[in-house]
Structure formats: C-alpha cells, structure tokens
Backbone as XML, in Angstrom:
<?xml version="1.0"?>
<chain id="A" units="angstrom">
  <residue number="1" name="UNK">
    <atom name="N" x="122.776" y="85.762" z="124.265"/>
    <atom name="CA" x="121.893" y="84.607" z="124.312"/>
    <atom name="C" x="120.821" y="84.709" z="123.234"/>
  </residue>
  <residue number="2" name="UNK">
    <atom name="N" x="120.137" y="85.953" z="123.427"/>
    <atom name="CA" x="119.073" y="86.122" z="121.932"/>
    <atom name="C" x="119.697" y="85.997" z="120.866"/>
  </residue>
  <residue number="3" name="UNK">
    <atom name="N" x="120.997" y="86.214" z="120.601"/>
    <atom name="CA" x="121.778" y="85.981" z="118.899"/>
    <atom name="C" x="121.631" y="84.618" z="118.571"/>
  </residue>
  <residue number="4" name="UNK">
    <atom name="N" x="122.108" y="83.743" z="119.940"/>
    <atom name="CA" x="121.528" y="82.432" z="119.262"/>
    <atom name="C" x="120.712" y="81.561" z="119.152"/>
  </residue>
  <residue number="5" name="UNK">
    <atom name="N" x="119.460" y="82.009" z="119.548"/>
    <atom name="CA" x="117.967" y="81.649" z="119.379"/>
    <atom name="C" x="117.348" y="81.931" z="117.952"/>
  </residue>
  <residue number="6" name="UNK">
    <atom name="N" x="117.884" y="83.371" z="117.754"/>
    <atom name="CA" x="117.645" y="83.696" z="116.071"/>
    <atom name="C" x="118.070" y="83.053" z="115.118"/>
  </residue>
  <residue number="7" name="UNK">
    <atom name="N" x="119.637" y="82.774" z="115.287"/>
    <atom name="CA" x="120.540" y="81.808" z="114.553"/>
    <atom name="C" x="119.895" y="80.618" z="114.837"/>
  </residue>
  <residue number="8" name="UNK">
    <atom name="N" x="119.538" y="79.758" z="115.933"/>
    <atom name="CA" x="119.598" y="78.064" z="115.830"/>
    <atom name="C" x="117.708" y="78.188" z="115.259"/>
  </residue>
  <residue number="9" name="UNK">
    <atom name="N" x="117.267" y="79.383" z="115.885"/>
    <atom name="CA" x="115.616" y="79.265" z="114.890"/>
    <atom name="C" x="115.215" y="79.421" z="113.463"/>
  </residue>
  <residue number="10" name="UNK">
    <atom name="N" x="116.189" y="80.282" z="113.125"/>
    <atom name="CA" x="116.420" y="80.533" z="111.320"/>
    <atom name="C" x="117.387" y="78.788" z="110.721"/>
  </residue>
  <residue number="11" name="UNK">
    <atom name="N" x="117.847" y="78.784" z="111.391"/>
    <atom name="CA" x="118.481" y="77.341" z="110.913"/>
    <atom name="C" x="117.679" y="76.193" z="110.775"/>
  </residue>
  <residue number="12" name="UNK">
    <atom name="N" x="116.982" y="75.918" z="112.574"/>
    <atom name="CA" x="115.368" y="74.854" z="112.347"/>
    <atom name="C" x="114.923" y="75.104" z="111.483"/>
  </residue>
  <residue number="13" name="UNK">
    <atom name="N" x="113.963" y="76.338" z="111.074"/>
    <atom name="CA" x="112.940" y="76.570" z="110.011"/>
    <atom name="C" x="113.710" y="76.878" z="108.484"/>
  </residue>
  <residue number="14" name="UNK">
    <atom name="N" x="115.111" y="76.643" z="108.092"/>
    <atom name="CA" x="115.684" y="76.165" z="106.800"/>
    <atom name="C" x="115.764" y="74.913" z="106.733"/>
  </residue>
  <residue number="15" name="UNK">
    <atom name="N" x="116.250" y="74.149" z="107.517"/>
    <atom name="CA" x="116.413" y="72.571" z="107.392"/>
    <atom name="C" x="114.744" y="72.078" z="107.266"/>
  </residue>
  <residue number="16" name="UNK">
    <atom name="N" x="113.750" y="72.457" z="108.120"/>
    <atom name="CA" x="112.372" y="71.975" z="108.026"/>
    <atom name="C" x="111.822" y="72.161" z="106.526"/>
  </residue>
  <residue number="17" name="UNK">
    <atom name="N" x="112.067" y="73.311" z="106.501"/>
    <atom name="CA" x="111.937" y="73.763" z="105.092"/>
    <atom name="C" x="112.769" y="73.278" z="103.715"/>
  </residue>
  <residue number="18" name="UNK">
    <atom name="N" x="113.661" y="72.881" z="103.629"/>
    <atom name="CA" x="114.295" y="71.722" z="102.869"/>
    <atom name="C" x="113.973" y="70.323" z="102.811"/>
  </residue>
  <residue number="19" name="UNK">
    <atom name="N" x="113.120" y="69.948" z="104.280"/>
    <atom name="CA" x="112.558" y="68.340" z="103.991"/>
    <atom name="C" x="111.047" y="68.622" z="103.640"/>
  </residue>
  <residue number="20" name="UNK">
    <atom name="N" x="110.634" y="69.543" z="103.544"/>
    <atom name="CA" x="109.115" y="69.356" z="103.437"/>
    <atom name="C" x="108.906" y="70.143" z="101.845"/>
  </residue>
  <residue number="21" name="UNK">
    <atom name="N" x="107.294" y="70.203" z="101.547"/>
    <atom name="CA" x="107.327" y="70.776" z="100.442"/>
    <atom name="C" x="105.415" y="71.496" z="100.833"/>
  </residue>
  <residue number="22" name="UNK">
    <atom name="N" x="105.247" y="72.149" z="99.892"/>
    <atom name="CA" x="103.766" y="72.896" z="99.330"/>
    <atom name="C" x="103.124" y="73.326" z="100.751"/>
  </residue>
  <residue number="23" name="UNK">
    <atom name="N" x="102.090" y="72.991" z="101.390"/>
    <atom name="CA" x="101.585" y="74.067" z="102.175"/>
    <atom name="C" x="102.688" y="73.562" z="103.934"/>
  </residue>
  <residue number="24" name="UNK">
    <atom name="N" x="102.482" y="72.516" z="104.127"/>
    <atom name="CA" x="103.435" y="72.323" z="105.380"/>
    <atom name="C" x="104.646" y="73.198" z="104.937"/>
  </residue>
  <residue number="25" name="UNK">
    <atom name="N" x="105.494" y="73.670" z="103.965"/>
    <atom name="CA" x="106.774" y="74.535" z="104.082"/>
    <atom name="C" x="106.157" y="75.689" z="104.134"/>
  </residue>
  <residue number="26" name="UNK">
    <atom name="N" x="105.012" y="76.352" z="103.564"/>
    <atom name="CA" x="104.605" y="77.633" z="103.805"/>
    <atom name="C" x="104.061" y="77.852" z="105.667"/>
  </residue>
  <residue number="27" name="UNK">
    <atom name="N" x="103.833" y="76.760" z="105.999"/>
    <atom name="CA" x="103.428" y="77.145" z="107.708"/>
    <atom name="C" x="104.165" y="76.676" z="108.176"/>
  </residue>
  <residue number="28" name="UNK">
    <atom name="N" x="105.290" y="75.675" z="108.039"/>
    <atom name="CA" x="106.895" y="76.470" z="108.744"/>
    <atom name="C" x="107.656" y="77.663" z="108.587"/>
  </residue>
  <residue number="29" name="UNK">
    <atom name="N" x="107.432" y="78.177" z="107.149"/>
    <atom name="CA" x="108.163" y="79.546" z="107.407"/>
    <atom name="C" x="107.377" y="80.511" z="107.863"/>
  </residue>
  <residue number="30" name="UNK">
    <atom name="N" x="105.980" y="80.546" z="107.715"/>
    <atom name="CA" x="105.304" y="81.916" z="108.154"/>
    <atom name="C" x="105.669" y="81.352" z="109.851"/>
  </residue>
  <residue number="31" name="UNK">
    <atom name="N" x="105.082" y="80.102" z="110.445"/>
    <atom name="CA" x="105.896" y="79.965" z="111.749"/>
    <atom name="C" x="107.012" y="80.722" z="112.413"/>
  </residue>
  <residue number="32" name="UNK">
    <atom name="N" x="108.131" y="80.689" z="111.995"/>
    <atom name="CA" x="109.498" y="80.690" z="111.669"/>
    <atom name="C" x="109.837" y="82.516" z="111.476"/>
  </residue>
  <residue number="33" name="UNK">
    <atom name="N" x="108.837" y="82.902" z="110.627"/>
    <atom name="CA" x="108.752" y="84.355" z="110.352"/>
    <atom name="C" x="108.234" y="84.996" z="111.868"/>
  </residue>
  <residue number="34" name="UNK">
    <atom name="N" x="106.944" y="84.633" z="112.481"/>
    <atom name="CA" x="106.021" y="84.901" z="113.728"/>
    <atom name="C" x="107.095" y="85.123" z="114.677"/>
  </residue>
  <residue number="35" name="UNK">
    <atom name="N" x="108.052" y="83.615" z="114.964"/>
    <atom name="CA" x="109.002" y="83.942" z="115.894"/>
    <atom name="C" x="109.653" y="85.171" z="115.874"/>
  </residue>
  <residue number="36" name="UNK">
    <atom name="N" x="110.292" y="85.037" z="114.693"/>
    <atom name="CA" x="111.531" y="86.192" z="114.690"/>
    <atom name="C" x="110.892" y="87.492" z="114.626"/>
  </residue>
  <residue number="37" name="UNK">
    <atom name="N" x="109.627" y="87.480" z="115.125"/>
    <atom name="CA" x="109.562" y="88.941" z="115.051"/>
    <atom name="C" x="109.004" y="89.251" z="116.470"/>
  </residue>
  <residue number="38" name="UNK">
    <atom name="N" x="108.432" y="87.976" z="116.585"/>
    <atom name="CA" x="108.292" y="88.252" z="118.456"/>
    <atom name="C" x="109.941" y="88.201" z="118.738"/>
  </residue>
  <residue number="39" name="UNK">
    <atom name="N" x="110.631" y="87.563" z="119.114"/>
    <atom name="CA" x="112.122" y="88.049" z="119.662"/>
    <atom name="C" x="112.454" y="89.111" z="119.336"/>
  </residue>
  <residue number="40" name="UNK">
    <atom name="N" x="112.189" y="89.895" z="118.221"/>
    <atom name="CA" x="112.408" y="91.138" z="117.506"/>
    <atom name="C" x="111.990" y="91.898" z="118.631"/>
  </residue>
  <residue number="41" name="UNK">
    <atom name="N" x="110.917" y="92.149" z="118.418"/>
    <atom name="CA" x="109.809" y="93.025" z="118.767"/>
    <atom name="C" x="109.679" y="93.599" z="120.876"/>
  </residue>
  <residue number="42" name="UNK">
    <atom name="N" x="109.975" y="91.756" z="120.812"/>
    <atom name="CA" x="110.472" y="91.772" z="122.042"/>
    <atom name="C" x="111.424" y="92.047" z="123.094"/>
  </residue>
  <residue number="43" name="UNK">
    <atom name="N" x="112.529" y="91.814" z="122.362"/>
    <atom name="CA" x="113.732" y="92.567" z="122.973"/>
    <atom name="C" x="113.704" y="94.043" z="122.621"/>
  </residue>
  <residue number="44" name="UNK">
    <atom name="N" x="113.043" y="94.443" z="121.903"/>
    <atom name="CA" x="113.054" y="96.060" z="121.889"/>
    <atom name="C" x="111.758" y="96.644" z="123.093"/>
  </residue>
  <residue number="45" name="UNK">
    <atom name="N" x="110.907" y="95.806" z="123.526"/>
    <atom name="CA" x="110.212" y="96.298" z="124.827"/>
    <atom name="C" x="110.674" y="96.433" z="126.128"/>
  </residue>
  <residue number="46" name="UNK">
    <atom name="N" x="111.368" y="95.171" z="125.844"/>
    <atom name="CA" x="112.367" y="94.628" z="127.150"/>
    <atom name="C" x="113.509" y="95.839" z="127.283"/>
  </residue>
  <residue number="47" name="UNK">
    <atom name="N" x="114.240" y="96.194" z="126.216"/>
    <atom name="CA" x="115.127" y="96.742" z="126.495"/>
    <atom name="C" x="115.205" y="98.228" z="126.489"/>
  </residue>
  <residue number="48" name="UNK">
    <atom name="N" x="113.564" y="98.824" z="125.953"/>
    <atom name="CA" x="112.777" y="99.919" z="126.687"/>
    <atom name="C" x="112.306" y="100.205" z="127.945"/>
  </residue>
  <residue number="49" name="UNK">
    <atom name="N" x="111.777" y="99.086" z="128.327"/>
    <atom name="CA" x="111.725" y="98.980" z="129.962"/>
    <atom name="C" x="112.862" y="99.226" z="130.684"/>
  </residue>
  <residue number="50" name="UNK">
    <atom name="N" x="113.973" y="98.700" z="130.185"/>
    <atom name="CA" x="115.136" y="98.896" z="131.777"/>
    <atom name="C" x="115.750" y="100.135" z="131.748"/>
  </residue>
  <residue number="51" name="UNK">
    <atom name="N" x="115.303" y="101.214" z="130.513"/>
    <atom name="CA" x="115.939" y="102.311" z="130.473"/>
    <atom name="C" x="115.090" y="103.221" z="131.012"/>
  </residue>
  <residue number="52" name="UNK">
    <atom name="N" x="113.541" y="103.020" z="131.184"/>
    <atom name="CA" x="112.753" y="103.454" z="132.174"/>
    <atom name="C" x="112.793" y="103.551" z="133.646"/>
  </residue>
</chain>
C-alpha cells in the first residue's frame, strides 16, 4: 500500500510541476519532497516498533 502512495505522490507533484512555473513549482516540489520523507521516515519507525 505505501509503494503506491510514493508512486501516485511523485506522479501528483511531476504533473503539478509541469503545469506551473517559478516559485509555485519550487513549493510543490519542496512539498512533494516533505512528503516523501515523512512516509520514508515513517515507515521505518513503524516498522521499528513491531519488532519491539
């Protein structure tokens, strides 16, 4: 299920990023960047916890 949250969220924030231009495309991708590192970041807590 997380594989395709990464995939359909990296996809939103390319297509957003193809219609827009100058500072709105820079705060969709740093956006876009924030996510993927909370899901990152996150499934590695999560999946520290259940081995606890």
């Amino acid at each position: 299920m997380k594989k395709w949250l990464i995939i359909s969220s990296c996809l939103g924030a390319l297509l957003a990023s193809t219609q827009t231009s100058g500072l709105l495309r820079s705060v969709i991708e740093l956006a876009a960047f924030g996510c993927l590192l909370w899901l990152v970041l996150g499934g590695q807590r999560n999946s520290s916890q259940k081995t606890h």
